[in-house]
N, C-alpha and C positions, 0 to 999 in steps of 0.2 A: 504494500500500500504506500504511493507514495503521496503522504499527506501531510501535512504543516497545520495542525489546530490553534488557532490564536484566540484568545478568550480573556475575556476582561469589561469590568463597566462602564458604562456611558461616558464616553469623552476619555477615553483610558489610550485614542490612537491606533485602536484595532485595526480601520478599514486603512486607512493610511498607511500604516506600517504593512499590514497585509498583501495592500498592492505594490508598495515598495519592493517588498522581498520577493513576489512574485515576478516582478521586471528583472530583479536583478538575476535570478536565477531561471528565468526565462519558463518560467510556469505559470499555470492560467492563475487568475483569482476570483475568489467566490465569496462577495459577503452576503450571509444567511439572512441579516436582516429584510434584505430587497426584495423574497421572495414574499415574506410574510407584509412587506410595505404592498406588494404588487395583489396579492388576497383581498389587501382592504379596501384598494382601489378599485379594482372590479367589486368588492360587495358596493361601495358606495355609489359606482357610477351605475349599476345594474340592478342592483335588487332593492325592492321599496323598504323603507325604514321600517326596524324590528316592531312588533307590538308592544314591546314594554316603552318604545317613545326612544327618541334618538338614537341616545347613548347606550341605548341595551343593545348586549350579542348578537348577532343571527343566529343560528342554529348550523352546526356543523354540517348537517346534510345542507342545507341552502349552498351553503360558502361550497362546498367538496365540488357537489352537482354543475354549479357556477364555474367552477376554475378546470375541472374536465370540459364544458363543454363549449368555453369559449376558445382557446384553451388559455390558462397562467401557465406560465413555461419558463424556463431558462435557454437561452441560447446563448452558446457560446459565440461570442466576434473579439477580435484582438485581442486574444488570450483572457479575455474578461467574460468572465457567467454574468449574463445580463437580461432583467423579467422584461416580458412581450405579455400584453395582454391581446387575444386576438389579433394576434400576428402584427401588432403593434409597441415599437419600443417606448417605456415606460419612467426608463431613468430618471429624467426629471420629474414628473409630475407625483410620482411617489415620497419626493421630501416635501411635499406641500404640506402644512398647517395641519388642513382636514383627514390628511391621511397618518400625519403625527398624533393626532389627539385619538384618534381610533385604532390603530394598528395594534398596542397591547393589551387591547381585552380581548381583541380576533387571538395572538398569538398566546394566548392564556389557554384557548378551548385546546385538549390534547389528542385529540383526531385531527384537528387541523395539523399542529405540531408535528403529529404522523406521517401527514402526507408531506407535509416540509421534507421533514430526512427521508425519507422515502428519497424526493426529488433531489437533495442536496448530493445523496449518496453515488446514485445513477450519474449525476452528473459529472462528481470525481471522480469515480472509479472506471470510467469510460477513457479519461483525459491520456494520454499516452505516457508525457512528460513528469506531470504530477502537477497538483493544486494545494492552495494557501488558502484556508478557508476561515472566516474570522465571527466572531456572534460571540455566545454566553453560555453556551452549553454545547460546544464544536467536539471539547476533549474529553467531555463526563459521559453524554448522549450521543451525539452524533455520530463524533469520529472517536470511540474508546481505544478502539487499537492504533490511532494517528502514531508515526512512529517519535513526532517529533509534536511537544503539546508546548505550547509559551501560553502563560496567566500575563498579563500587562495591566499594570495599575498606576496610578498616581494618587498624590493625594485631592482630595476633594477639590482645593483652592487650585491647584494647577489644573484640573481638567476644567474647573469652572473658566478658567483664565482663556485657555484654550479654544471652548466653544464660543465665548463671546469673539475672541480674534479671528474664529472663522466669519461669523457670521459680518463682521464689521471690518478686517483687514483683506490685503491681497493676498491670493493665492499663493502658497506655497513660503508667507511671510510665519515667523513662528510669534511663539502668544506672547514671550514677553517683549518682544517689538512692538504691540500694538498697544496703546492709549485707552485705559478701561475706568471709567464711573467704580469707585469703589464698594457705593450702593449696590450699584448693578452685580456688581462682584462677588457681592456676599447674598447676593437672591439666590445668584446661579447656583453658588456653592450650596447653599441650603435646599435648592430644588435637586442637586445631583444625590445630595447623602439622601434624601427622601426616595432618589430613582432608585439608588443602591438598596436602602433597606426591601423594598418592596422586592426585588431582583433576585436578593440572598433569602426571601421567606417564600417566595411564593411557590404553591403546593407543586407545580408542574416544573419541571426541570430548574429547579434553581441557581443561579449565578452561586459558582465555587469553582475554586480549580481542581483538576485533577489529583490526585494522586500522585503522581508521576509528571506532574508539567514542570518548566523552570520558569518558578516567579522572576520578573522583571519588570523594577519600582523605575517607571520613566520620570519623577520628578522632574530630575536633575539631566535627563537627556534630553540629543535635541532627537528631532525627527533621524538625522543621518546618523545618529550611535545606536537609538534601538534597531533601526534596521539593518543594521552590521553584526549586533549581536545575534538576530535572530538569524542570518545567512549565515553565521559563522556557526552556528547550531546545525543548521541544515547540511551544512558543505561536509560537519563531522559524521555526519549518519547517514549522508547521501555521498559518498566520494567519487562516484561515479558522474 
């Protein structure tokens, strides 16, 4: 199996570093989240609002029925697994707002979840080269036999730091570069340990590392030292 499990919390660097190491090492990548962003979008843009009133679930047969027979899919293009709904690429319209605010109570139900690794799994194990797969439960559930598992964490305030640099600086600028409201600083951060508590309790797959994964505390790194770390993981187990 040649797989790369990257796993860690909200704003921890996952997809980042994930596609990093996959460039460098010339392997596709796959983050998990897209598929489950691409589920909510097809339930929101297709199926009429749940009975319990907006914010209540669908029902797993709804969502399941929906994503077989439009289809949600992954297609691989430039070494990247990327969601198609209806033979439509989706990238963008899946980090929108509405599909933020609904996407983890869909990825809560565990039939849905099912049919995720189902698909995540197909998708890797097809790849020739190998894949870098990154989410919250890649090295626990997904990928248990990944030969190679990285946990990536920070602390709350740098990953808060982080996301707002994304959201407000340039591409590819890192977070302490960018200029941050310190109010705003400490929202983020107290919205993120909220995302994390909920993450590490919740009854279906819960955010924890492996076992066997190698914690790596990116505080203190930039973008270009954790992804050297983790290719220099992969280069020892992968020598070929």
């Amino acid at each position: 199996m040649r797989v790369i499990a990257i796993d860690g919390p909200a704003a921890s660097g996952k997809s980042s570093t994930a596609a990093a190491v996959a460039r460098r090492l010339g392997w596709a990548h796959l983050d998990s989240g897209a598929l489950y962003r691409a589920l909510t979008l097809a339930a929101l843009d297709h199926l009429e609002p749940p009975a319990g009133g907006a914010d209540a679930p669908w029902s797993a047969a709804q969502v399941l029925g929906l994503a077989e027979d439009l289809p949600v899919r992954l297609v691989l293009a430039a070494d990247v697994f990327r969601p198609e709904v209806a033979g439509v690429g989706v990238e963008d319209a899946i980090r929108s707002e509405r599909v933020t605010r609904r996407v983890s109570a869909l990825a809560a139900i565990p039939a849905l979840r099912h049919w995720v690794n189902v698909q995540q799994r197909e998708a890797a194990l097809g790849h020739p080269q190998g894949v870098v797969v990154d989410g919250r439960d890649i090295g626990t559930v997904v990928f248990p036999d990944a030969p190679v598992k990285v946990f990536l964490t920070a602390s709350p305030e740098e990953r808060a730091r982080r996301r707002l640099a994304q959201r407000g600086g340039a591409a590819g600028t890192e977070a302490r570069e960018v200029a941050i409201d310190p109010a705003e600083l400490r929202r983020e951060t107290t919205a993120l340990a909220a995302r994390d508590h909920a993450d590490a309790t919740r009854p279906v797959a819960p955010l924890r590392a492996a076992a066997d994964a190698v914690l790596l505390d990116t505080t203190r790194l930039s973008l270009d030292e954790q992804v050297a770390r983790v290719v220099a993981l992969a280069r020892e187990r992968f020598p070929g």
